[in-house]
C-alpha atoms as an extended CHARMM CRD file, in Angstrom:
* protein
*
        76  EXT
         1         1  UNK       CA              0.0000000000        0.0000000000        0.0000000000  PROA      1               0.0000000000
         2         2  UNK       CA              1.3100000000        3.4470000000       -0.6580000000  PROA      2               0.0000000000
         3         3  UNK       CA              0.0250000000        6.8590000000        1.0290000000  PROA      3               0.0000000000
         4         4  UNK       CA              0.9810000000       10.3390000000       -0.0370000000  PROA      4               0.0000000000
         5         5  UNK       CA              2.5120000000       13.1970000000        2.1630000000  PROA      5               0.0000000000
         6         6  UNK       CA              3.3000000000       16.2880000000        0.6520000000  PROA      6               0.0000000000
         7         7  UNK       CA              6.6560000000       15.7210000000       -0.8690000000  PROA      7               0.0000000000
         8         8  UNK       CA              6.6030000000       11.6480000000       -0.0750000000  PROA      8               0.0000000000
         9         9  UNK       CA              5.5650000000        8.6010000000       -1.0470000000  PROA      9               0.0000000000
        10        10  UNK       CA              5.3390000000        5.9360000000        1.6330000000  PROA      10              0.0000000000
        11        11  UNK       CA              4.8060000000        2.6800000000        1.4180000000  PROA      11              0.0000000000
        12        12  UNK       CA              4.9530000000       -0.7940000000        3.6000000000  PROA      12              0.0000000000
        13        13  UNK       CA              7.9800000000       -2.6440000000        2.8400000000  PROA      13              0.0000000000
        14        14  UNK       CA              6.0910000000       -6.0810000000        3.3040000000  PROA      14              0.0000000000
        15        15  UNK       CA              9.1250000000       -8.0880000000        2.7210000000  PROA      15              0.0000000000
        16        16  UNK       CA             11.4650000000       -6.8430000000        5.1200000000  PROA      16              0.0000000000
        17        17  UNK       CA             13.4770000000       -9.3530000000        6.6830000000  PROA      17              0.0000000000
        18        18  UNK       CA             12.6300000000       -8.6350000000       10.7920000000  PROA      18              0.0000000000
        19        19  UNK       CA              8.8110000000       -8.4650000000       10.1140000000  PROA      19              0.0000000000
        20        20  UNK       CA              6.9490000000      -10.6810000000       13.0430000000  PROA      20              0.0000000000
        21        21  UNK       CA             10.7060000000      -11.1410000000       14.2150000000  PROA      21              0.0000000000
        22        22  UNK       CA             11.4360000000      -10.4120000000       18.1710000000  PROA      22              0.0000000000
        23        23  UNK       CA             14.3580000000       -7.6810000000       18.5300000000  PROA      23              0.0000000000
        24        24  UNK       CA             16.1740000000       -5.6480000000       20.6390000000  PROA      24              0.0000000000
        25        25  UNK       CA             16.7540000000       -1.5900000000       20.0820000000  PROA      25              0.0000000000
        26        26  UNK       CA             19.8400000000       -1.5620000000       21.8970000000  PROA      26              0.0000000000
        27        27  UNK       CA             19.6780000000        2.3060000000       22.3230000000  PROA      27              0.0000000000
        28        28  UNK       CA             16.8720000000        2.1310000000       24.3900000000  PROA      28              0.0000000000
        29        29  UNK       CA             17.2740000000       -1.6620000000       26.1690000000  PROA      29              0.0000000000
        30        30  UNK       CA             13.3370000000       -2.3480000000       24.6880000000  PROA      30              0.0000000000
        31        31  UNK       CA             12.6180000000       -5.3670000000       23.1300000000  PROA      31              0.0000000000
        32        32  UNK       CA              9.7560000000       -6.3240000000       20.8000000000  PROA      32              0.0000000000
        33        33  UNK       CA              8.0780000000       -7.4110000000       17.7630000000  PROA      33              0.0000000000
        34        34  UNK       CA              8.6630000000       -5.9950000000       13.8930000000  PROA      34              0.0000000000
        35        35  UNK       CA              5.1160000000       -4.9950000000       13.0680000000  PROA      35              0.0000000000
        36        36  UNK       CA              5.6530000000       -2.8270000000        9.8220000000  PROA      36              0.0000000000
        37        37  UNK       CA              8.6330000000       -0.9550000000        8.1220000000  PROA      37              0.0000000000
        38        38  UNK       CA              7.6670000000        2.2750000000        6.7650000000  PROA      38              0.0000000000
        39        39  UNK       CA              9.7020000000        3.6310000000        3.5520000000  PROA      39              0.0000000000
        40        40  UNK       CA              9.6300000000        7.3910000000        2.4900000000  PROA      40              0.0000000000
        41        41  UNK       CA             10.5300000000        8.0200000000       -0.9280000000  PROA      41              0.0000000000
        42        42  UNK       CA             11.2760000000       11.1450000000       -2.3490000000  PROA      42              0.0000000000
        43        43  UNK       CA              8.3360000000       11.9970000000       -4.9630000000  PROA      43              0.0000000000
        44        44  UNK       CA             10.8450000000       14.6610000000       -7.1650000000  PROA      44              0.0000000000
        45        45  UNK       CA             14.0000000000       12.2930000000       -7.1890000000  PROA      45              0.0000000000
        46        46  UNK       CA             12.4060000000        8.6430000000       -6.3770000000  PROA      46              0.0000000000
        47        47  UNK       CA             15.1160000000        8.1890000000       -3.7660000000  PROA      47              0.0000000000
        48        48  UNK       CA             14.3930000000        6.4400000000       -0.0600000000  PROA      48              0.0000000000
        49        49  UNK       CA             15.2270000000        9.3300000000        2.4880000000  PROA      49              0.0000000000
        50        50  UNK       CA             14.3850000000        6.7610000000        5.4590000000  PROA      50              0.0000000000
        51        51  UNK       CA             12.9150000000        3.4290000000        6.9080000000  PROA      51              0.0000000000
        52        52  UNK       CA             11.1290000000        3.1550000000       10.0810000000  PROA      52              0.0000000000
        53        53  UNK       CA              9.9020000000        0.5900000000       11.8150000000  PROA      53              0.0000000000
        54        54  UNK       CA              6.9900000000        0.1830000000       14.1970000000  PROA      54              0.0000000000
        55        55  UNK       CA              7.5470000000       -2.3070000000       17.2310000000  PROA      55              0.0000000000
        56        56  UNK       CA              4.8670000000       -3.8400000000       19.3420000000  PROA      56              0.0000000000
        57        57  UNK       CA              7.0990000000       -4.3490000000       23.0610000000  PROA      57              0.0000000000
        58        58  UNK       CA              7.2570000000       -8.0190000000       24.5230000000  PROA      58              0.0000000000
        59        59  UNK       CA              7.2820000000       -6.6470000000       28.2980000000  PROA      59              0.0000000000
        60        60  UNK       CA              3.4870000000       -5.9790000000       28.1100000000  PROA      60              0.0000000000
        61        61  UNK       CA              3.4300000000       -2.4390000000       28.8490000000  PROA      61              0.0000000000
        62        62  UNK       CA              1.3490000000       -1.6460000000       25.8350000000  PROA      62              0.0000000000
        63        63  UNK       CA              3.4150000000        1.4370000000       24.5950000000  PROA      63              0.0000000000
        64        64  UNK       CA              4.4080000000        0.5500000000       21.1860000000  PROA      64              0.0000000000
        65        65  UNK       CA              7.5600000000        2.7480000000       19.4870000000  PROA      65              0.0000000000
        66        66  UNK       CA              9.6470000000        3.0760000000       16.5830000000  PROA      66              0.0000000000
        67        67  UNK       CA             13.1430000000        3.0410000000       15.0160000000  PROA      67              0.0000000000
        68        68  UNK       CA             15.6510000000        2.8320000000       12.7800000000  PROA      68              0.0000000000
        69        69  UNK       CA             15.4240000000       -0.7130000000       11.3040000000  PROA      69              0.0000000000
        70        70  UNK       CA             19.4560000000       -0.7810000000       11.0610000000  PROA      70              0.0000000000
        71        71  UNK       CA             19.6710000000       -0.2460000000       14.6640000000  PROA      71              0.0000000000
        72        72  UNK       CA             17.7220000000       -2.9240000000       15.4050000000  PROA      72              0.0000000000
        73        73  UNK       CA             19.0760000000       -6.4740000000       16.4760000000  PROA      73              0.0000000000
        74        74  UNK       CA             17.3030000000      -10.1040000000       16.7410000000  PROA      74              0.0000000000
        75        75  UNK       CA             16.9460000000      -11.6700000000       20.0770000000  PROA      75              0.0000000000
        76        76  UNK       CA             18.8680000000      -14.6490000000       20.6650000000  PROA      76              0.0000000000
């Protein structure tokens, strides 16, 4: 699916390989579950200016957050 911002496309990258997988965000200690990676692609030069991904936590608290996908690690 693709949605339109101003100067942006975005779009779900469904294939991404940590989707569903648990992970750790070592800059903040959380830990949690890939739900969706976001990619934002420039609409006048068709480049990716960034990836985010949305994690669901595993501790229960509820309070879901995001990240940089390339800062993210698998849990052993």
């Amino acid at each position: 699916m693709i949605w339109k911002e101003a100067n942006m496309w975005i779009r779900e990258d469904t294939a991404h390989r940590l989707l569903g997988r648990e992970v750790v965000h070592p800059a903040t200690g959380r830990t949690g579950t890939v739900a969706t990676v976001l990619v934002r692609t420039a609409k006048t030069t068709g480049r990716t200016t960034s990836r985010t991904a949305h994690m669901r936590p595993l501790d229960g608290s509820g309070c879901e957050w995001t990240a940089d996908p390339r800062e993210l690690k698998l849990l052993r």
